[in-house]
N, C-alpha and C positions, 0 to 999 in steps of 0.2 A: 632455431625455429623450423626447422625441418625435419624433426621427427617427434613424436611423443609415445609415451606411454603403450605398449597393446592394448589396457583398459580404454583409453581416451583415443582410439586409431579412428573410431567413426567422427566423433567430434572434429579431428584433425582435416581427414577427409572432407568433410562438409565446408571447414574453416578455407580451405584451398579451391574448393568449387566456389567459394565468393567469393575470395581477391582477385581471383584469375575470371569469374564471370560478372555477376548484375557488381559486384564493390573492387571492379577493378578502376573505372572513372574518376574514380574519390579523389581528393586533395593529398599532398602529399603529408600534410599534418594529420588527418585522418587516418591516412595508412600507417602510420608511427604508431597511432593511437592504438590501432587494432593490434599491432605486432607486440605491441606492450604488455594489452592484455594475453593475448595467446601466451606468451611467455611465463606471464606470472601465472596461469592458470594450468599450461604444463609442467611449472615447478611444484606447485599447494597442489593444488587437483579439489574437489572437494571436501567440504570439513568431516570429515566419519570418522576421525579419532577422539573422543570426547571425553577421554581422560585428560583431566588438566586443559581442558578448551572449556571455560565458562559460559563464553556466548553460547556453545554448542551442546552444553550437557547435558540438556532436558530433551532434545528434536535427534533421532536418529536420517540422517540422509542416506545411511545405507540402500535402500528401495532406488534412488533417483542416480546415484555413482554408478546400480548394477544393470538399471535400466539402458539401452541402444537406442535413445531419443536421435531421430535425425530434422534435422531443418524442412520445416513445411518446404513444400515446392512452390509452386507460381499462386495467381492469386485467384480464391473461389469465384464462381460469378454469385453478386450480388445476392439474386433473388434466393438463395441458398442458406444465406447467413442470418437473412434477418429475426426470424424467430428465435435464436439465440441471444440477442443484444438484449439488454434492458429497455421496457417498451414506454420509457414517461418519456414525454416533450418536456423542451424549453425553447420558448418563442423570443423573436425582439428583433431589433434593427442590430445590434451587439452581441449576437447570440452565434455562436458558431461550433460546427460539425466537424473532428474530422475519425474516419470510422478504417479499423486496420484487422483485415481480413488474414488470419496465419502468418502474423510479422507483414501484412505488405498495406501499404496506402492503399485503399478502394474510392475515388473520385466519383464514381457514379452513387455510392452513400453516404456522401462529404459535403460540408460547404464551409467552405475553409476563406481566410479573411489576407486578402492580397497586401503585401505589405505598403500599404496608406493608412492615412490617418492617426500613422501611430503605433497601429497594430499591425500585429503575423501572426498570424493560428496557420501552421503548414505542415505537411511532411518533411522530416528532414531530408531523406533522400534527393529531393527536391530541389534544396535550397543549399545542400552541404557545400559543392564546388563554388558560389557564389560570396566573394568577396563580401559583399555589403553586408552581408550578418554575422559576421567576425564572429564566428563559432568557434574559430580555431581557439583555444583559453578556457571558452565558457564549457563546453563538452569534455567532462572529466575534474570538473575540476572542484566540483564537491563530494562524487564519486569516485574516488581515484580504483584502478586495477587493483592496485593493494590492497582494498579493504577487506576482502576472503575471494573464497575463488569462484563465487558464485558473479560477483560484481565482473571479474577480469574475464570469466567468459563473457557477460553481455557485453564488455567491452570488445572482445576479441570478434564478434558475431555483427558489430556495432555499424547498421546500414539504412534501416530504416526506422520510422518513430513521429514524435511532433516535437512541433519547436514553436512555444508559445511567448512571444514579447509585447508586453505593452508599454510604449515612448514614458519617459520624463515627463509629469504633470497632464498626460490624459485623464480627463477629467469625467470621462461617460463610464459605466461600470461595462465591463467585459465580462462575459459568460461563456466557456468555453467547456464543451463535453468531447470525453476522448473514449472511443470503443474500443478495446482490443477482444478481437472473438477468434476462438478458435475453431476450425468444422471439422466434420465425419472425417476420419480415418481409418487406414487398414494395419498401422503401423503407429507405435509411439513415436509422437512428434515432439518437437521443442521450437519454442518461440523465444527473442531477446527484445522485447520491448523496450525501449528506451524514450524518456520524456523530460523535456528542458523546458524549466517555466520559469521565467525572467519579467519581475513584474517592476519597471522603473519608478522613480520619487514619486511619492503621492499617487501614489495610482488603486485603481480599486479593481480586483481581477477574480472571481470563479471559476475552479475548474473542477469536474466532475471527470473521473477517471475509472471505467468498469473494463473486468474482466471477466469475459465469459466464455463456453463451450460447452459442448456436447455430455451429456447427463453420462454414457455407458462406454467413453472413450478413454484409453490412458494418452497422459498428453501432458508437456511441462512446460508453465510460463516462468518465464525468467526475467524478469520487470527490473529496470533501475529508471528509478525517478530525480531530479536535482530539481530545486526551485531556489532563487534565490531572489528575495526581499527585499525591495531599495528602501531607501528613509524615507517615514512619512507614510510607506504602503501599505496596503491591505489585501489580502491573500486566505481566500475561503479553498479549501482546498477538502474532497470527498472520494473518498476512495473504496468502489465497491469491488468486491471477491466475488462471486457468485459464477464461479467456476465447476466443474458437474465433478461426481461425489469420486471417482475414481481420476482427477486432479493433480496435479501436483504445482505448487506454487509455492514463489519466493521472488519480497517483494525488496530491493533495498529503496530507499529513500529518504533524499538529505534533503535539508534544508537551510541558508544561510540568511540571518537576517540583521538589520542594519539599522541607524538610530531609528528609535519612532516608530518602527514598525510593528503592522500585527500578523501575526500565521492562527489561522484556526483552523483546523484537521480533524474528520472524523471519518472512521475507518468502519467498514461494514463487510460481516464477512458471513455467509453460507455454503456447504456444501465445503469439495473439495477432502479429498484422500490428507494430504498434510499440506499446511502453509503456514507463510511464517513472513510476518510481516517486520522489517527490518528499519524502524524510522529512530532519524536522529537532526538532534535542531539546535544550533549554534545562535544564540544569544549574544551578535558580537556589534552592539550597539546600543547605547544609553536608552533607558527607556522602553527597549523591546518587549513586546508583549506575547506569548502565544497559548495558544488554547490545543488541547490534543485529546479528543474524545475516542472511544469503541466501543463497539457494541459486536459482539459474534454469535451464534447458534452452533451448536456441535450434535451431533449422532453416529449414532452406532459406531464404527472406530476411530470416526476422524481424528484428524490433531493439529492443533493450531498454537501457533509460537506469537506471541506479541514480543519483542523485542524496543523498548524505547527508552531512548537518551537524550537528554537536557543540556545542554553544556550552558550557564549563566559566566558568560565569559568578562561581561563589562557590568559594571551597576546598574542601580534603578530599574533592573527587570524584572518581568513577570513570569510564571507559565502555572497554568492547572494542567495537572495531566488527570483523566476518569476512563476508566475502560471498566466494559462489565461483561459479561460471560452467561450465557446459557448453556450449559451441560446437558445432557441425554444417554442413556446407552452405553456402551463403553470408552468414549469419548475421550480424549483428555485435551488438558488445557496449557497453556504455559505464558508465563508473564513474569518477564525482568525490566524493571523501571529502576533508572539511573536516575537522577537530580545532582549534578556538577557543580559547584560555588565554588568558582576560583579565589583566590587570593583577595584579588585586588574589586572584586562585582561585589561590592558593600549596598548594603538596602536592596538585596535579592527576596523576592517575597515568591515562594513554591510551592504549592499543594500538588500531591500526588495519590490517589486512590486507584484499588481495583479490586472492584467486588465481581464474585461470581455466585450464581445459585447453579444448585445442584439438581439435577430431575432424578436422576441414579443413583442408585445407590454402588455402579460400579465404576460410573465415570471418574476421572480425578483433575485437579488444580493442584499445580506448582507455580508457585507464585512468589515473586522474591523482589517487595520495594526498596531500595536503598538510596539514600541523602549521603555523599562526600561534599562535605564542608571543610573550606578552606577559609572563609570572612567570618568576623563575628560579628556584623552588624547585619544580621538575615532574621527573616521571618519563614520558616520551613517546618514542612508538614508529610505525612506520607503514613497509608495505612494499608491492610488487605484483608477482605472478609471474602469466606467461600462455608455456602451453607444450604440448608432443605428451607423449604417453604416455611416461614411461620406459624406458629399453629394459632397464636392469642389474635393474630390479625385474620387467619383464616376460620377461628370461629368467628369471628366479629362480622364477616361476609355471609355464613351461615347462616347464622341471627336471625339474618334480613332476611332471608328466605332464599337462596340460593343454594342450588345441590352442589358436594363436592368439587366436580371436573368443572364446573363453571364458575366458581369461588377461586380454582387452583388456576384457571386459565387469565381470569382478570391480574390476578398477582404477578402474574406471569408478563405480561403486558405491560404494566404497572411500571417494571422493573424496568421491563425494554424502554418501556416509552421517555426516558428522561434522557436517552441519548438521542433517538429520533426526533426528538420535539425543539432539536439545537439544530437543526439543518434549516435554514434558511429559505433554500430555494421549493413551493411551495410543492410542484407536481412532482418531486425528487421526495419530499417528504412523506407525500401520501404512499408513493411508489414503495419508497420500503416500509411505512408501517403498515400496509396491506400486505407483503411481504414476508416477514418476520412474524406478525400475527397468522397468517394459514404452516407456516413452519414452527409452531407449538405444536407439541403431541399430544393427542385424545387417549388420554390414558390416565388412572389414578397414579398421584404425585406423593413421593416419600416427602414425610412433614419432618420438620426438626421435633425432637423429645423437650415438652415443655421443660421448663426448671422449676 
């Protein structure tokens, strides 16, 4: 662990200005942690071989391995950032803030929930050296270094973030929103966000997770998420993108969950040069249920990776998975949906869809659902459509007296609206479907060729 690569020399650099400066205090399990990562991430480096790499063979990373991202510096002041964040409220006595300005905690646009009652919504930086939150186990440990080398750098980088717990049998609902924004730059930057959401027995918990930045900036998030589900729990979990169009994002995110429990996740994404969202959810509890929606917008070259896996590891569980796609311009898309039935997860019932429509006629989808079954006592389903506008529904619009772009636009909505109308919390809902509706394009729409 003292040298790497010439390609990887700034990364290394930067890695050695935080053990030795702000993440030299850490625990001494944390410092294992980080050297962990560093290691496995100067042996893999990143994935840009994508002969015979599956996960990788649709997404080139070549742009992001050749880019000189160096680690933001100190922390912006405040009043700087805020027009970047996403601008809805959520009020309450249970409602808590904590807002991370270029990888760093910002307390002056936080209100974070002290550990009482039950609960911790905190920075980890914060709270890492302190015994009583037995972090040491829980950080990494549905994420592990191993899983590519995108995870082992945020491992390697791994210093600040949130750390969200709600107690055994908390009975009040928790709503918790986490900002990570990125600002003005002169330089390509790289952020390691990391976030541990730990929701105990019976508990009922929200969290709303945006990333954002500067519209005309190059600049790379590197997010890893873990959440893990106790019995009995419940776990709304929303994850906005909305990163500026010359972006680079990459999100992993696991999920572990346990008897009785529920996960519902829905993933929202605009903007952004390429992202790729990385989510996978272990079913390792009788009973478990989870829900896993998207919705994205694309233009002119972006590109976006959905990446999501299902593991039905114990019986009696559930999951629908539905993601859907807005195309534009030269766009393109990408979606690989696993569905897992082990052996022994008998009375597995799984629906898996991902439809997209097409505004272009040069944009494309690759799209690839697959069901490995191992049980034969399952109810299992999985399908993909990618297509133009309707034409027999958009005469039917016509009919009634509506001109073209205002006929192609309601359709267009129509489509969106069945993911946005599962978001629960209510000023989050308005927030993206006002959103998502000004990000349709004003422009006549290729229709499919009747039959």
């Amino acid at each position: 662990m003292t040298s790497a690569p010439a390609k990887y020399a700034h990364y290394f650099a930067d890695f050695q200005s935080l053990i030795q400066g702000a993440g030299a205090g850490a625990p001494n399990w944390l410092k294992d942690l980080r050297d962990t990562g560093w290691s496995r991430f100067n042996e893999t480096g990143f994935p840009t071989a994508r002969r015979g790499n599956e996960r990788w063979k649709y997404t080139n990373v070549g742009t992001i391995a050749k880019t000189d991202f160096r680690l933001a510096g100190g922390p912006t002041p405040a009043n700087s950032s805020k027009a970047l964040a996403p601008s809805y409220r959520m009020e309450g006595a249970s409602v808590f803030d904590l807002v991370y300005i270029d990888g760093r905690y910002s307390p002056d646009l936080s209100s974070p929930a002290a550990p009482s009652n039950g609960i911790t919504a905190a920075s980890l930086a914060s709270i890492a050296s302190d015994s009583k939150f037995s972090l040491e186990g829980q950080i990494g440990r549905y994420a592990p270094p191993g899983d590519d080398g995108f995870a082992a750098l945020n491992t390697a980088f791994l210093y600040d973030g949130a750390y969200i717990y709600v107690a055994d049998g908390h009975s009040e609902k928790v709503l918790v929103r986490l900002s990570y924004t990125t600002t003005d730059g002169t330089s390509p930057r790289i952020t390691h966000p990391r976030t541990m959401i730990v929701a105990g027995q019976n508990t009922d918990i929200t969290v709303v997770e945006s990333y954002s930045g500067p519209k005309d900036n190059v600049y790379f998030t590197n997010a890893v998420t873990e959440i893990s589900v106790g019995a009995g729990a419940h776990v709304d979990h929303y994850r906005l993108l909305l990163e500026g169009e010359k972006a680079f994002h990459v999100g992993t995110n696991r999920v572990n969950q346990e008897r009785d429990s529920s996960f519902s996740s829905a993933s929202f994404a605009l903007g952004t040069a390429l992202a790729r969202n990385d989510l996978e959810v272990l079913l390792d509890g009788p009973g478990a249920y989870c829900s896993l929606n998207g919705l994205y917008l694309t233009a002119d070259n972006q590109h976006i990776d959905n990446l999501i896996s299902i593991d039905h590891a114990q019986p009696h569980c559930t999951s629908r998975l539905n993601y859907k796609g807005i195309l534009d311009g030269r766009s393109r898309a990408v979606f690989g949906g696993t569905v897992l039935v082990r052996r022994d997860a008998q009375k597995s019932d799984a629906e898996q869809t991902d439809k997209n429509l097409v505004l272009s006629k040069q944009a494309e989808v690759d799209s690839k659902p697959s069901l490995l079954i191992y049980a034969d006592d399952v109810k299992c389903s999985h399908g993909a459509t990618a297509g133009h506008i309707d034409p027999d529904t958009l005469f039917y619009l016509r009919s009634r007296g509506l001109d073209l772009d205002t006929a192609s636009r309601m359709l267009v909505q129509a489509f969106a609206s069945e993911i946005v109308d599962k978001v629960q919390v209510e000023p989050l809902r308005e927030y993206l479907d006002a959103l998502f509706n000004a990000a349709i394009p004003n422009k006549s729409l290729p229709v499919a060729e009747a039959r």
